[in-house]
N, C-alpha and C positions, 0 to 999 in steps of 0.2 A: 504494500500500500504506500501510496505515495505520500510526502508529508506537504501541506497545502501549506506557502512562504510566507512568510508574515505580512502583514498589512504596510500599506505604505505609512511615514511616520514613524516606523516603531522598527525600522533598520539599522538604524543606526543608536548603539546602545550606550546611552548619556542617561545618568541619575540625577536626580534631584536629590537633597534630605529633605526628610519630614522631622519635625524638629516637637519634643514635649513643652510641656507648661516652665518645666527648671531650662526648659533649653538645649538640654540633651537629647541625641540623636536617638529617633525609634526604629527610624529605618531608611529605606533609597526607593524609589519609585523610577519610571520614564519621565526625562526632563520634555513632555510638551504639557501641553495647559491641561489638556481634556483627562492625559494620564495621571498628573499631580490631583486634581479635580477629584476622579476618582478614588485616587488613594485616600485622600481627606474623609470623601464617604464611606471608607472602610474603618479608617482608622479615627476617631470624633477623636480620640486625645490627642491628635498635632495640631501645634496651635502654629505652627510656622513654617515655613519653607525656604531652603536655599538651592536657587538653582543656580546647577553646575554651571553653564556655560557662563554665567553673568555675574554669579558671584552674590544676586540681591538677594536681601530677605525680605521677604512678603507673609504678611499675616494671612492668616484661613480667608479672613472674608476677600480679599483680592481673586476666590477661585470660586465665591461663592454665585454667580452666573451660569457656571458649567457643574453645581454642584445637582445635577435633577435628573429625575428617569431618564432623558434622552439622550445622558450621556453613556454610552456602552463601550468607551473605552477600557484597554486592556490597563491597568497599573503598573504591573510587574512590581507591584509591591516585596520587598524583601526587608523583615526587620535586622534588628540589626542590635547585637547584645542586650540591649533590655527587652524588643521587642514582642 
């Protein structure tokens, strides 16, 4: 059986962190919006995020638009020591 390729977006394998209430790292997600978005609705205790390529930290509510059923983005959520 063949293995169906991954979606466009999600080739190229860049993390974000998800970041707790102290600050501390929960885990790494896919650095695009919809994927970080996602991880956030999996995970309610990251209250922050830094994304790789840019280095910024953005609070939850900066993802809170993409945060709804119609997002079906994949996460690739991976905790990460406390996790």
């Amino acid at each position: 059986m063949k293995k169906k390729p991954m979606a466009l977006g999600t080739v190229w394998p860049v993390s974000a962190s998800l970041l707790g209430e102290d600050g501390g790292r929960i885990g790494t997600c896919l650095d695009t919006p919809n994927a970080i978005a996602k991880a956030l609705m999996e995970r309610p205790d990251a209250t922050h995020v830094v994304e790789a390529l840019s280095h910024v930290r953005r609070p939850r509510s900066a993802y809170a638009d993409r945060m709804a059923g119609w997002n079906v983005a994949e996460s690739r959520f991976r905790p990460t020591g406390r996790g």
